[in-house]
N, C-alpha and C positions, 0 to 999 in steps of 0.2 A: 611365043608367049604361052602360046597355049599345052606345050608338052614340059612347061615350067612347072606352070603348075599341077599336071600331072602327077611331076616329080615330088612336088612339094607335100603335095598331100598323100604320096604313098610312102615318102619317108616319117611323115608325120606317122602315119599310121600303122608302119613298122615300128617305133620306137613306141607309140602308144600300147603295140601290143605284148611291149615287149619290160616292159615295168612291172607288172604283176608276178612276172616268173623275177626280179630281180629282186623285188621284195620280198618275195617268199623264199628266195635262196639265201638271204641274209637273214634272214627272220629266223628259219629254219636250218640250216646249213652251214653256213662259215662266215665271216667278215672279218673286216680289217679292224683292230682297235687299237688305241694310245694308252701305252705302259704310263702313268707318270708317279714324280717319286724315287723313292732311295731303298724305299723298303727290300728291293729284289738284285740291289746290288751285288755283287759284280754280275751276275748273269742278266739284269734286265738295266739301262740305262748309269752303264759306268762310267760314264762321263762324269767332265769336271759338272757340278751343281750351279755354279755362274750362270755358264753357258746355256742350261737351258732345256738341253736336247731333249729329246723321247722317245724312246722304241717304239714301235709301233710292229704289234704283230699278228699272225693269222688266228684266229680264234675258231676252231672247229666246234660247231651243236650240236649235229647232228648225231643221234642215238646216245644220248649220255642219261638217259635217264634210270637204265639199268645199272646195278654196281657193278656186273664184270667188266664194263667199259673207262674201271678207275681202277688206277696206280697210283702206288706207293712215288711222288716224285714227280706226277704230273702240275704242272704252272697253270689255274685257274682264274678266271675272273669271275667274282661274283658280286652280288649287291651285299653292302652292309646288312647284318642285324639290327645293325642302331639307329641306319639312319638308311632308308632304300634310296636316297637322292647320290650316294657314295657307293662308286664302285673302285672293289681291290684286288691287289693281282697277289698271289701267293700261292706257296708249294703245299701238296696235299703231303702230311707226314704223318698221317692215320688213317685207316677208313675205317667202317662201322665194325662196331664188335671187339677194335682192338684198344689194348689199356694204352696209353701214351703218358711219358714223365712232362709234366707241365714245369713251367717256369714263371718266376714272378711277373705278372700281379695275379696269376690265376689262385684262387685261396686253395687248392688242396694240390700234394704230390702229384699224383695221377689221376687221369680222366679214364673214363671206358666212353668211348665213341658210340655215340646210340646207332641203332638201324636208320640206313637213310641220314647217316649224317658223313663230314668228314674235318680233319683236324688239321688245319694248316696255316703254314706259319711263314715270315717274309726270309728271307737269305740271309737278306742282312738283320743280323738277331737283334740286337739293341738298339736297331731304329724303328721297330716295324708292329703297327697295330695288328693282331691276329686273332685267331684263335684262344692263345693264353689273356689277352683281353676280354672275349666276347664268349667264350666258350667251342664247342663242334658248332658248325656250320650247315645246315641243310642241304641237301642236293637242290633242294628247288629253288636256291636262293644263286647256284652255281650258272654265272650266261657261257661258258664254255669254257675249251681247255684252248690255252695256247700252244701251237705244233712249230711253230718258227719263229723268228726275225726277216719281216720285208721291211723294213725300213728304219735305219739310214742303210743305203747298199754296202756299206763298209762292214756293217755287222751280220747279212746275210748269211741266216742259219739253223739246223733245226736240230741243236745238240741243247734245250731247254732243259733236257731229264739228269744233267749235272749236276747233284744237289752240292749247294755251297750253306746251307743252313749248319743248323746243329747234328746234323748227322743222323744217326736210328735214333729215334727218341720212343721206340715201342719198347715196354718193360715185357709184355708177352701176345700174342693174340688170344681171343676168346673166343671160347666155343658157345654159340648163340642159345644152342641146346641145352647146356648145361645149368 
């Protein structure tokens, strides 16, 4: 009985000690999140819509706070503009400094992406709330980039940098300088 609870209490106290590094790996570092939605069709949840499904994929934080760490074509989650209780997943197809051709409803032809911001839009074009909704997007609005598909194991993958959107939507880049 007595090297029971030995046991009990040092596995307790392994797992106690062992939460705070899990939280701050998730916190700080990667986690699992749920794609949901059409907007990122075919490459994120191309299932029948009935059914239900949902990607669910790896989200890497860690060091994104710098712009050399974004591409043109990276898959993003971030919290809404409009509403921070909404989070969206969407392809970056600007980064700061460059002009980008908008589409309806955004009111003018093209944008110039500010410093610290980026321009991204859903795959699927005419389902998908974005940027030409809301404007460029903050980086600090950005909770990570998605690097795979862990779940369903049938879609096991990390070729996310596929763009199926509208293609180059950049009219030129801009020289910050000038």
């Amino acid at each position: 009985m007595l090297n029971y609870g030995r046991y009990a209490l040092r596995s307790a106290f392994i797992t106690i000690t062992w939460i705070p590094v899990a939280l701050t790996f998730s916190e700080h570092v990667c986690y699992v999140a749920k794609v949901e939605g059409a907007s990122m069709r075919p490459t994120l949840n191309p299932s029948d819509p009935v059914r239900n499904e949902s990607d669910w994929v790896l989200l890497w934080k860690f060091n994104l706070k710098q712009a050399k760490n974004w591409k043109e074509n990276d898959v993003v989650l971030f919290k809404s503009p409009m509403d921070p209780k909404k989070v969206y997943c969407k392809r970056v197809k600007g980064m700061q400094f460059d002009q980008v051709r908008t589409r309806s409803p955004y009111p003018k032809e093209t944008c110039l992406v500010p410093r610290n911001h980026l321009w991204v839009e859903g795959d699927n074009v005419y389902h998908s709330v974005d940027s030409n909704n809301f404007g460029p997007i903050s980086t600090g609005l950005v909770l990570g980039k998605a690097v795979c598909i862990v779940w369903p194991p049938s879609r096991w993958s990390n070729d996310l940098n596929m763009s199926n959107g509208r293609g180059d939507i950049k009219v030129f880049p801009v020289d910050p300088q000038d």
